[in-house]
N, C-alpha and C positions, 0 to 999 in steps of 0.2 A: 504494500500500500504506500511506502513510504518513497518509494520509486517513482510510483505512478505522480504523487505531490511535487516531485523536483521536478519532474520532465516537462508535469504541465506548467511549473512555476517557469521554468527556463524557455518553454516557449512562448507566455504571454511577456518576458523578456524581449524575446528574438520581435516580437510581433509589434510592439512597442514602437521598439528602436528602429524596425522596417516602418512606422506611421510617421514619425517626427517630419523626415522631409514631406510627406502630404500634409499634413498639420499645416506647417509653413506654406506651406504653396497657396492651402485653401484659405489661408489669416490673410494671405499678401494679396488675392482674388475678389474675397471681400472686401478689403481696405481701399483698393481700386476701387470698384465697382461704387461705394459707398461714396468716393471723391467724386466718382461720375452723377452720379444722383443729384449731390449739395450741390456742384458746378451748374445743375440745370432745374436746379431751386421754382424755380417761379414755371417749368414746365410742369411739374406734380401738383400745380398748387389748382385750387375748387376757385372757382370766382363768382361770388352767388350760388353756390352748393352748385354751380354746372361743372362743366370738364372732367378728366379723366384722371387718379390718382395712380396708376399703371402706365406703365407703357413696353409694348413690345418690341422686344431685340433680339438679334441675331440667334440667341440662343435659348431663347425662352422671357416670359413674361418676367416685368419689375416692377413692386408696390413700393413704393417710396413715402413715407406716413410721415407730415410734417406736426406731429405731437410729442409730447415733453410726458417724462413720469409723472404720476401723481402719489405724492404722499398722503396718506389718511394716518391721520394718528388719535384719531376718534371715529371709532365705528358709529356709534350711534350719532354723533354731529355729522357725519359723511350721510348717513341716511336721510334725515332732516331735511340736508340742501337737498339731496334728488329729490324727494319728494314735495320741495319748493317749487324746483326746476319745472318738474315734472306738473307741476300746477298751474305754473305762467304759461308753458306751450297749451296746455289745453283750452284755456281760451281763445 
């Protein structure tokens, strides 16, 4: 048993150490891609809720979401304003 423990420990080694350079590759693919998006800022962007927050490229479709985190550090004060929110739209 104690066999079978190294051999598989020593392959997800081996397996690891074969990811690193895709790792890299796929960080440096996003980071691009990620500068091409910001660089064409104002093409993702909604003007009157129309236009298109996608657009398609060479190698497949890209949503580009020009939204920021949001913290909630009160659950129940977080609910409160939707259900504000959610009461001003309905008129």
């Amino acid at each position: 048993m104690l066999a079978i423990e190294v051999e598989r420990a020593t392959a997800l080694e081996r397996a690891a150490e074969a990811a690193r350079p895709l790792e890299a590759k796929q960080a440096e693919l996003e980071a691009a891609l990620e500068r091409f998006c910001r660089g064409r800022w104002d093409e993702f962007a909604r003007e009157n809720g129309q236009g298109r927050r996608s657009r398609q490229l060479l190698f497949g479709r890209v949503g580009f979401r020009r939204t920021q985190a949001v913290v909630v550090r009160s659950e129940e004060q977080a609910l409160e304003a939707l259900r504000r929110w959610r009461a001003g739209r309905a008129r």
